[in-house]
Structure formats: C-alpha cells, structure tokens
C-alpha positions as CSV (number, residue, x, y, z in Angstrom):
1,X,-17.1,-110.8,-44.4
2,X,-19.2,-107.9,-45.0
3,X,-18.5,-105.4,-47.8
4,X,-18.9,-101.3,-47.4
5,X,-17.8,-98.9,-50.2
6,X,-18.3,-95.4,-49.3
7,X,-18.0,-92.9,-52.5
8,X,-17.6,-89.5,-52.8
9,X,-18.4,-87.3,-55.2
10,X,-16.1,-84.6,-56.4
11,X,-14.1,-84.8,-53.5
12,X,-10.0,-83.6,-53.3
13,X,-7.6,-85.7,-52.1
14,X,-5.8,-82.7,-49.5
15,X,-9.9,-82.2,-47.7
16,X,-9.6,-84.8,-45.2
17,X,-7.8,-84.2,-41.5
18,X,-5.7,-87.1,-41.9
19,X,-3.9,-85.5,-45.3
20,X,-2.5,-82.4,-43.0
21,X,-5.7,-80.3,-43.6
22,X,-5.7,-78.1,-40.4
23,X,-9.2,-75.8,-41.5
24,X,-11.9,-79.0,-42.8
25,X,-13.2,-81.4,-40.3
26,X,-13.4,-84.8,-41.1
27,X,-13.1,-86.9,-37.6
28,X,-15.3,-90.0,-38.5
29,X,-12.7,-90.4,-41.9
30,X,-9.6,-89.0,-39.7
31,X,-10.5,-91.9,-37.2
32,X,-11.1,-94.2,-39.9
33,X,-7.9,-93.7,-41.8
34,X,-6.3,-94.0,-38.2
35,X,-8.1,-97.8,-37.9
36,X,-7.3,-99.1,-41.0
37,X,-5.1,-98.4,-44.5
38,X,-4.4,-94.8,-45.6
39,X,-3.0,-94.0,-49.2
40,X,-2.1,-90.2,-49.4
41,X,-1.0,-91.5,-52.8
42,X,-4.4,-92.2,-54.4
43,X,-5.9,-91.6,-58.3
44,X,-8.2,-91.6,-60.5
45,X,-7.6,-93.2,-64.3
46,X,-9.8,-91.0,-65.4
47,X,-11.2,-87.8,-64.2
48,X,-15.0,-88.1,-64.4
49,X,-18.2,-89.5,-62.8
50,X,-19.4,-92.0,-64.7
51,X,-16.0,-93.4,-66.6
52,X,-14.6,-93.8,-62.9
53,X,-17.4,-95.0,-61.1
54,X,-17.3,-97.9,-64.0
55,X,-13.6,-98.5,-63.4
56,X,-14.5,-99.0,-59.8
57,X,-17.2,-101.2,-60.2
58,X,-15.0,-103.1,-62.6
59,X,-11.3,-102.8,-61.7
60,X,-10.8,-101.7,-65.3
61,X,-9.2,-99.1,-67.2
62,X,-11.5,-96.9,-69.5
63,X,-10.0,-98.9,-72.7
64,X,-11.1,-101.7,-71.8
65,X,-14.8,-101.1,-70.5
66,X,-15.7,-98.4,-72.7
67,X,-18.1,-96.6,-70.5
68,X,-16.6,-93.1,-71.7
69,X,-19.4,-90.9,-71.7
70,X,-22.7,-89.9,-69.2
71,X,-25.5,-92.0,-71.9
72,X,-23.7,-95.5,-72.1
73,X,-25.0,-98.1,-69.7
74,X,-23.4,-100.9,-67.9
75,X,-23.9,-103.8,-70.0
76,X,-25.2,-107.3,-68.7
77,X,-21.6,-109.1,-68.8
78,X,-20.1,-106.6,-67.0
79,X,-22.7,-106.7,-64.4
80,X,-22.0,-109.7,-64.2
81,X,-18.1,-108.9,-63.8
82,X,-18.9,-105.7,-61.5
83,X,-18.3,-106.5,-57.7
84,X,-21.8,-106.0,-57.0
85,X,-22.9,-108.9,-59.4
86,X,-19.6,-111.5,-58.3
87,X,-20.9,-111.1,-54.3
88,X,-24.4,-111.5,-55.7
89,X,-23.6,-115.0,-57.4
90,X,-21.5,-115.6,-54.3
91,X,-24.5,-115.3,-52.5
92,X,-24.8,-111.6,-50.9
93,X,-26.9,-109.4,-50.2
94,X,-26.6,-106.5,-52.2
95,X,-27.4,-102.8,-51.8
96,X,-27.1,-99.9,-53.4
97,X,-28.2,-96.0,-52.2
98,X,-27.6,-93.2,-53.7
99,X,-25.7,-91.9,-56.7
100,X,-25.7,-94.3,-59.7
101,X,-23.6,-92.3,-62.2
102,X,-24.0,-93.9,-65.1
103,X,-26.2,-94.2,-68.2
104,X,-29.1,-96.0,-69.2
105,X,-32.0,-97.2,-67.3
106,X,-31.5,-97.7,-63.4
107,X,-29.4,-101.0,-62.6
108,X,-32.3,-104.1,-61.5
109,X,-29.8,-106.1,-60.3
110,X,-29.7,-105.6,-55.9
111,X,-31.6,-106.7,-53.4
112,X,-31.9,-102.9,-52.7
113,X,-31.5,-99.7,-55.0
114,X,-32.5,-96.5,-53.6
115,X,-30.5,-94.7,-56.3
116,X,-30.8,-91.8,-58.8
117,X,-28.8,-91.5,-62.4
118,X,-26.6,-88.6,-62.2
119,X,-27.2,-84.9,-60.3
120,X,-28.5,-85.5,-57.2
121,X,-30.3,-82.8,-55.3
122,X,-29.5,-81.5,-51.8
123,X,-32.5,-79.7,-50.6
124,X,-36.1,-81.4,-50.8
125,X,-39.2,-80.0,-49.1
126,X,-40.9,-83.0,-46.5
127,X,-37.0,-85.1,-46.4
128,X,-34.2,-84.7,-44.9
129,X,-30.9,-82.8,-47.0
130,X,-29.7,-85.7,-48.9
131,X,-26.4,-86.2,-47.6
132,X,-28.1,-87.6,-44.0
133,X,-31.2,-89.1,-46.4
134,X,-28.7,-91.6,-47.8
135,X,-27.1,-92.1,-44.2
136,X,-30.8,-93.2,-42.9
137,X,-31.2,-95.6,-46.1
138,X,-27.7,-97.2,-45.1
139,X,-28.6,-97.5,-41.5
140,X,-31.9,-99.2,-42.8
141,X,-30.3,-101.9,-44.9
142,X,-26.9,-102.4,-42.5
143,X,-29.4,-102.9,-39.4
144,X,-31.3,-106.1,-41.7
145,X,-29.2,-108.3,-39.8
146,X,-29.1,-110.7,-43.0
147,X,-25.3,-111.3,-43.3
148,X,-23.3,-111.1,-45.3
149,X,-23.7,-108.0,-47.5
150,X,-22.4,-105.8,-50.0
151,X,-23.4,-102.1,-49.8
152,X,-22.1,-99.0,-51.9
153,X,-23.3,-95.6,-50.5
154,X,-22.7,-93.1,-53.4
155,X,-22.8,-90.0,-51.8
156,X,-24.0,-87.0,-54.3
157,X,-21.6,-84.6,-51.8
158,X,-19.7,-82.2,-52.2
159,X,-20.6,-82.1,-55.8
160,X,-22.1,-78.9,-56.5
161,X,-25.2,-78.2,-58.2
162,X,-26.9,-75.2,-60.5
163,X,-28.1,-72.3,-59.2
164,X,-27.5,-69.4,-56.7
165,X,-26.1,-71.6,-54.0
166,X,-24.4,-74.2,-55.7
167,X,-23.0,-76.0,-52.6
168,X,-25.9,-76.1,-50.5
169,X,-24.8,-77.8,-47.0
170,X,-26.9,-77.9,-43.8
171,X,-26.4,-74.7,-41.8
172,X,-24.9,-76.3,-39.2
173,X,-21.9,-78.0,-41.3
174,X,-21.5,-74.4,-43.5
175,X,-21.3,-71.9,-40.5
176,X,-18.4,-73.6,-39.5
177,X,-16.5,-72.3,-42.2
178,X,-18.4,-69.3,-42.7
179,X,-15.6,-66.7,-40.8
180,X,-13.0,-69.6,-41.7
181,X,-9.2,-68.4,-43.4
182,X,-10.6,-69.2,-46.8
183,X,-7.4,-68.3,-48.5
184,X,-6.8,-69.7,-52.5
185,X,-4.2,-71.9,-53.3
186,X,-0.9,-70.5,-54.4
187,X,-1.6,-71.6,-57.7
188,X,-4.9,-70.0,-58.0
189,X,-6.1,-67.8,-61.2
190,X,-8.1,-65.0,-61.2
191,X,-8.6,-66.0,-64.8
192,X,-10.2,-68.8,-66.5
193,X,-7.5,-71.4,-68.0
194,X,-5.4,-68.7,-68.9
195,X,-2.1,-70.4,-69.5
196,X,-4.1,-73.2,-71.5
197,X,-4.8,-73.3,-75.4
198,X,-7.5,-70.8,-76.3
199,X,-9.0,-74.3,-77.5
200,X,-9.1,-75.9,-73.7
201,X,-11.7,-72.6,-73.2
202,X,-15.1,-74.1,-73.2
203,X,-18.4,-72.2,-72.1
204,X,-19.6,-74.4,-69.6
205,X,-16.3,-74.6,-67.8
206,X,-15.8,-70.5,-68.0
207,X,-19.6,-70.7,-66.5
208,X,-19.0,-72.8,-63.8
209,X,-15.7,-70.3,-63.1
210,X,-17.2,-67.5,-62.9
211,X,-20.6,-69.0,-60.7
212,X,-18.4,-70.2,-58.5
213,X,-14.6,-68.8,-58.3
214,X,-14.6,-65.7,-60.2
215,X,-15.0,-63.2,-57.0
216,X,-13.5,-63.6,-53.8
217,X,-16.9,-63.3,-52.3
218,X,-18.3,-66.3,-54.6
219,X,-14.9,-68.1,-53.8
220,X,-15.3,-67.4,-50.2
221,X,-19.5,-68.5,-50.4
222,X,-18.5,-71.6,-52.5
223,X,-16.2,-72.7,-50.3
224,X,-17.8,-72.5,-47.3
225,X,-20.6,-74.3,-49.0
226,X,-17.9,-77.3,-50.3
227,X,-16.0,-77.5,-46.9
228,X,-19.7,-78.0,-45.3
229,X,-21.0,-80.9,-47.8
230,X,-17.5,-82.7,-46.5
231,X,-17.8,-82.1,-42.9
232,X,-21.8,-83.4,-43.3
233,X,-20.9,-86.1,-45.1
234,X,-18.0,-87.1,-42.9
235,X,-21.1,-86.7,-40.2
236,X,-23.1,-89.6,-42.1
237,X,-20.4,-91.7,-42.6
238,X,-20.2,-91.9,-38.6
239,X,-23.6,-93.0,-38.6
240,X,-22.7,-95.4,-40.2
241,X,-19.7,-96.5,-39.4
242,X,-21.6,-96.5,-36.0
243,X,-23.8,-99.4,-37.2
244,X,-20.9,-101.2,-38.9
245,X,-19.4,-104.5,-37.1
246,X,-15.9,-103.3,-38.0
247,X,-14.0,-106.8,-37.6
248,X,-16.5,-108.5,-39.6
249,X,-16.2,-105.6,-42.6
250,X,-14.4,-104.1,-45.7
251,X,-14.7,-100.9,-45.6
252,X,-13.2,-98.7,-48.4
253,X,-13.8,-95.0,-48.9
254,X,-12.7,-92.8,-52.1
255,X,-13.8,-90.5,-54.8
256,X,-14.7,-90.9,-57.7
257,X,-12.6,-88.2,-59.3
258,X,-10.6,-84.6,-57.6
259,X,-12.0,-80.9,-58.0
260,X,-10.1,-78.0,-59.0
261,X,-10.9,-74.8,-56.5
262,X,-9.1,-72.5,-59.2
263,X,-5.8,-74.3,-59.3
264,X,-4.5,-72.9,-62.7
265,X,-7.5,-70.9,-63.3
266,X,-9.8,-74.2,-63.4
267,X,-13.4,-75.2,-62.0
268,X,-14.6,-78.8,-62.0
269,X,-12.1,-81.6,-62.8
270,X,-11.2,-83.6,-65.9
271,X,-7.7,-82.0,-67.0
272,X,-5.0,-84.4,-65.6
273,X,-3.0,-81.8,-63.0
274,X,-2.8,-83.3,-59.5
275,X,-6.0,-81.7,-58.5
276,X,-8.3,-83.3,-60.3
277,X,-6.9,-86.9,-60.2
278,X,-6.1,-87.5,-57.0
279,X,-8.3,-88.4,-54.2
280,X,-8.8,-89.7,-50.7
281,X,-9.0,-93.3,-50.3
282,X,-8.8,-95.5,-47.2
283,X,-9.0,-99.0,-46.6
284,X,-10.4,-100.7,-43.0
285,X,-9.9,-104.2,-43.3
286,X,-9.4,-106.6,-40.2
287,X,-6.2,-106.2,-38.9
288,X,-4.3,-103.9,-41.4
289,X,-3.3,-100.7,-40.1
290,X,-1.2,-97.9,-41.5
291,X,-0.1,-95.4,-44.2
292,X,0.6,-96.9,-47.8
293,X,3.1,-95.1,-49.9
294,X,2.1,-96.9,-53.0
295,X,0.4,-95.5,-55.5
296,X,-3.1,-96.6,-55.5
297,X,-6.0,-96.7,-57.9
298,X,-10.1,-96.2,-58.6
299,X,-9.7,-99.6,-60.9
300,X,-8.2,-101.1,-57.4
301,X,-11.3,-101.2,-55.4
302,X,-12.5,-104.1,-56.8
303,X,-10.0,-106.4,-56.7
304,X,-9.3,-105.4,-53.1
305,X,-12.6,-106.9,-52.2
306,X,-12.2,-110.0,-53.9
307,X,-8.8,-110.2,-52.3
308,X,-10.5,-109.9,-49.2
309,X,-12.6,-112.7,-50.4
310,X,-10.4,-115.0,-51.7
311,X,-11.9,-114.5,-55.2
312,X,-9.9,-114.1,-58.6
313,X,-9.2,-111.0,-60.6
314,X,-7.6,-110.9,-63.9
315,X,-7.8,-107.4,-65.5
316,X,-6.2,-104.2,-64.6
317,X,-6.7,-103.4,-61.2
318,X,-4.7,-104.2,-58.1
319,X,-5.5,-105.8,-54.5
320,X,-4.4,-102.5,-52.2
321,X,-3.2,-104.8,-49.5
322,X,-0.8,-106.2,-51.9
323,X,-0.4,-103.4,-54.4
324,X,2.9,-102.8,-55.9
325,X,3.4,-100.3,-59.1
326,X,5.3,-97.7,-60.1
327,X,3.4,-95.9,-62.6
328,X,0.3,-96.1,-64.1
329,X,-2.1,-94.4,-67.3
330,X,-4.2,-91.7,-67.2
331,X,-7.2,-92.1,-70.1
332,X,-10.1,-89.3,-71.0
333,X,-12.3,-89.7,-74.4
334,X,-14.7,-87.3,-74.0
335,X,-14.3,-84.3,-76.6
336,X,-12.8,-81.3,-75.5
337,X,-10.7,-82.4,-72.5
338,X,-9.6,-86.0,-74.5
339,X,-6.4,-86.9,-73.4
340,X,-3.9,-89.8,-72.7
341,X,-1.0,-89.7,-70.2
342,X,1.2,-91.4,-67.9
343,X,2.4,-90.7,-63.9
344,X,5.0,-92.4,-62.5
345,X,5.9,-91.3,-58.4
346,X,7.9,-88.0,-59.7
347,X,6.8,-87.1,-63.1
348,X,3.6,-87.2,-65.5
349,X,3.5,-86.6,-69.4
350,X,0.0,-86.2,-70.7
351,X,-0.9,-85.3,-74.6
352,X,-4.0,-83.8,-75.8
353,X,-4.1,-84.6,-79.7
354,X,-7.1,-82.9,-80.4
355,X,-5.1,-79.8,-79.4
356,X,-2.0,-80.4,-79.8
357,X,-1.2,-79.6,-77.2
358,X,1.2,-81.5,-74.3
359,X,1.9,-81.0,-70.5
360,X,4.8,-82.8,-68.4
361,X,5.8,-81.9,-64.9
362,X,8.5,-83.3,-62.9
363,X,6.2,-83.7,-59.4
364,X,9.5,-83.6,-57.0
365,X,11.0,-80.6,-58.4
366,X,7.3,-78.9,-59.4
367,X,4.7,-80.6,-56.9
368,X,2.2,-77.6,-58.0
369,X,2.7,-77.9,-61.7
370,X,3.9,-74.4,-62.7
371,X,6.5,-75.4,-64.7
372,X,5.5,-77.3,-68.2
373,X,8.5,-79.2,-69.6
374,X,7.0,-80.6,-72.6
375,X,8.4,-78.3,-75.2
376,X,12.1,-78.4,-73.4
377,X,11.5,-82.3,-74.2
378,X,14.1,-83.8,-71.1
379,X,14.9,-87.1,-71.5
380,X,12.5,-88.3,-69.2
381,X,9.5,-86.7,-71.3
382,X,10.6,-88.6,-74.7
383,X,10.6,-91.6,-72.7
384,X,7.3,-91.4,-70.8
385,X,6.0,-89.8,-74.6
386,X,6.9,-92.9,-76.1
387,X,5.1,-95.0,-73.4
388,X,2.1,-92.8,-73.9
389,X,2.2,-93.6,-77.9
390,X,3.1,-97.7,-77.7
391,X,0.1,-97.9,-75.3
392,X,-2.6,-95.8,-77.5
393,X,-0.9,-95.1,-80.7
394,X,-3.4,-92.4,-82.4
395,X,-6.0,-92.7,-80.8
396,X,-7.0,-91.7,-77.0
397,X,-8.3,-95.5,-76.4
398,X,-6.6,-98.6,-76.8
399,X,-8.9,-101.4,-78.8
C-alpha cells in the first residue's frame, strides 16, 4: 500500500466544506472526507510548526521528542523512528516536497526532497505560485510508477507571509471571495489580547494584529487572501488526488497547527483556545468511510500508517481507525506563550506558569470560550489542575 500525507500549514479546522462552512470552497477535501474518515474532532498537542510537524513525523508528544523550538534538528535515531525512515527500511520509496519545518540542515534521508526549512514564498518570477509548484513536484514523483511509496506534500498555504499582501493567493482563487460576506467571528476583538495578561502582549504578535486584522479593510483583504490560499490548495490537492490509485493508498490530510482570525483579539496561533488547536484531518484508507466522533491527534498520523501496515508503534500516538481516548495534553515550551493543559470532550484547563496565569472553559456550556472558570475553581477545574501538575509538575515538559 502506498502512503500520501498531505499538510497544511496554518490551516483552521471550521475552513473546509465538509465542517458546515457555507462561504470557503474546498470540493477536492469535501469529496475526500465524503470517501474516506472525517474527524470534526481533530488537534494539535501543540500549537506550532515545527514542534507539531515533529509530533507527526513521530507519533510523539513534545516531552518526549524535544523538538520545541524553530533551530533544533531531527536527530538520526528519530529519523530513524520517523515514518519516513520505518517505510524507508521497509523498503519504500520516499518523497518529500515542500515545507520542511524544522531546524538544522535539510533532512538527506529520501529518495526525493524538494523542500525548504521554514517560510516558504508564494510568488517567484519564471515558476509557477508555489501552492501549484508543489502540486507539479507531487504529480512528478506519484507518476514514477515505482511502487510502493511514501510521499508528504507540506504545503506552505495558507500560511501568510511579510509584507503588504501577506496572503498572496492566485487571482483566480482570491476573487472568489473578494465581494464575499466576510463577517468576523462573534468572538472577534477589535483589540489586541485585551482580556489576556498585559504579559501575553508581545510585539510581534500586536504586529502581526494590526498587519493583518486591525481594520476591517485589512481584515476583509486578509481574508480574502487566506480563504484563496485554501481554495488553491484544495485545487492541487485534486491534482493530485487525480494521479492517486485510491484503493491501493493512505491518504491522510491535516494541519499542522489552527489560526486565530481575531478570535479573542488574537493573530497567529500558539495560545490553547479552540482556534488555534484544532484542525482538519481526514483519513482515506481502503474501505473505511464515515465521520469519527473521537477525538483525534497530530501524534496519530504515524501510527495510523503503520497500522495500515501492520507495523508496531509503542509511544504516544494512536491508530485513527482504532482510536479511542477521552482526553488528551496540550504542551508549549517556547517563552512567552509556554503552557501545559489538558482537554477532555467538554472541558480544558490550561496553566501558564510563567504568567501565572490560568484559563478553563467548560466547551458544552461555552463552545466559544468567553467565560474563564479558573478563578471560580469548579470541581472539575481542581481535578483536571491536578492532572495538569502530576503529569509536568513544575515545569512545562515532562523529563
């Protein structure tokens, strides 16, 4: 069997067809989800590009690989343990184009790497925009014809990038939602983090606010811009798809983290509300169909694939055709935004020490998070408090 990851960058969990979005086209993922697994209940363990993309290469949490920051690398051993280097020993082709993510010198490892590190860049003079560049480098190594292979396709969109137009999508994709009912969330601030700690206020995140957010004509540009780097790269994931033998292939599409479009006065991602950490995530496998109400996982890709494979996986990730869990830990080390939480299906407690500072939020009664319980300390908050301090004690990271 063939393997196919397909990763998104920066990509919400609600921007799909298939999650009730009436505006954003997305038929190529719609009709995917429709062929194979959905789970409208999907996360991240931890909210940024390279800790995540590590926990999907590994099945791990962030406490145990350690890849916590944009400079460390991905060591030999857990090359080695990365599904890419497992279907390499098992004797596959491997493949990867596009977004690496992670630090250190450029992996050496596959047949094929047409990657770069981190930001990608959408507009090049003499190639095509990148989104349908990587689609073309796909279609190359799919139509090889040497089976069986392992590809990941890490798509740079929608992240955004610096500059005036920070979501630069083909004019074709934008226009469509250029006269579109752009309308901001009901949780939207006009005002950077302004029910967070003064100390949650950093400069680059007030930047990237008021670039992109701070104006309803910048919101109304941006977004335009974001819907259009979906709907493209929905478009090259049909391509694809197109040259994909579907009943001989994995196929697993996700993100590697949410976006905030001014939920609770936020840009970017990285703090642990719903908007950051959730994200799309479907599974085509032969002969599973469906919607999954379980709650599903980044560190789960890989040991879906070796499920797939009959192969063995022993650390903290689950096989998504036969996941079950009712909870699971949310992890961030970086300075600023470090935290360490827990969701279950109806409530989350997360603490950010170097803040003190704590946010809980029971998800049936408060699915938008407007409503921080922590201080009113419920029953249900010591208890998911004391999970959060037998896991990681004082620090954010379990040894």
């Amino acid at each position: 069997m063939n393997v196919l990851v397909l990763i998104a960058d920066d990509m919400r969990a609600d921007l799909m067809g298939v999650a009730g979005n009436k505006l954003v086209r997305t038929p190529n993922l719609d009709r995917l989800a429709r062929a194979g697994l959905y789970f409208p209940d999907a996360f991240v363990t931890t909210s940024v590009c390279p800790t995540s993309r590590a926990s999907i290469m590994l099945g791990e949490y962030a406490s145990r690989h350690k890849n916590i920051d944009f400079g460390t690398p991905l060591a030999a051993n857990q090359w080695e343990t990365s599904y890419h280097g497992r279907l390499k020993a098992q004797g596959y082709r491997t493949g990867y184009i596009g977004k690496w993510g992670l630090g250190g010198p450029l992996p050496s490892g596959f047949d094929v790497f047409d990657g770069f590190a981190g930001p990608g860049k959408y507009i090049e003079a003499g190639r095509k925009h990148l989104t349908a560049h990587l689609a073309d480098r796909a279609l190359e190594f799919i139509t090889d014809q040497r089976d069986p292979y392992c590809l990941t396709v890490g798509f740079w969109a929608p992240h955004a990038e610096p500059g005036p137009d920070p979501a630069p999508a083909e004019e074709r994709f934008r226009a469509l939602y250029r006269d579109a009912d752009l309308t901001p969330a009901r949780t939207f601030s006009g005002t950077y983090n302004d029910d967070l700690p003064d100390s949650l206020k950093e400069a680059h995140s007030a930047s990237l606010f008021a670039d992109q957010l701070a104006t309803p004509e910048r919101y109304r540009a941006f977004l335009a811009g974001y819907l259009g780097l979906i709907t493209g790269m929905d478009d090259a994931i049909g391509r694809i798809l197109s040259a994909v033998d579907l009943d001989n292939t994995l196929v697993i599409f996700l993100s590697d983290n949410g976006f905030f479009l001014g939920e609770h006065g936020l840009p970017g991602k990285w703090l642990a509300f719903e908007e950051s950490i959730r994200i799309p995530l479907i599974v085509k496998a032969p002969g599973v169909t469906g919607v999954s109400n379980e709650l599903a996982l980044n560190i789960d890709v890989a040991p879906t694939i070796y499920g797939a494979l009959g192969l063995r996986h022993r650390r903290d990730g689950h096989d998504l055709l036969r996941n079950r869990r009712d909870h699971f830990f949310y992890e961030y080390a970086l300075a600023t935004f470090g935290a360490a939480g827990i969701r279950t299906r109806d409530k989350k407690f997360v603490i950010m020490p170097e803040h003190e500072f704590e946010m809980a939020f029971d998800l049936k009664a408060d699915p938008f998070e407007q409503n921080n319980l922590a201080q009113e300390n419920p029953d249900w908050v010591a208890l998911l408090r004391e999970k959060v301090v037998a896991r990681y004690g004082d620090t954010l990271l379990a040894d």
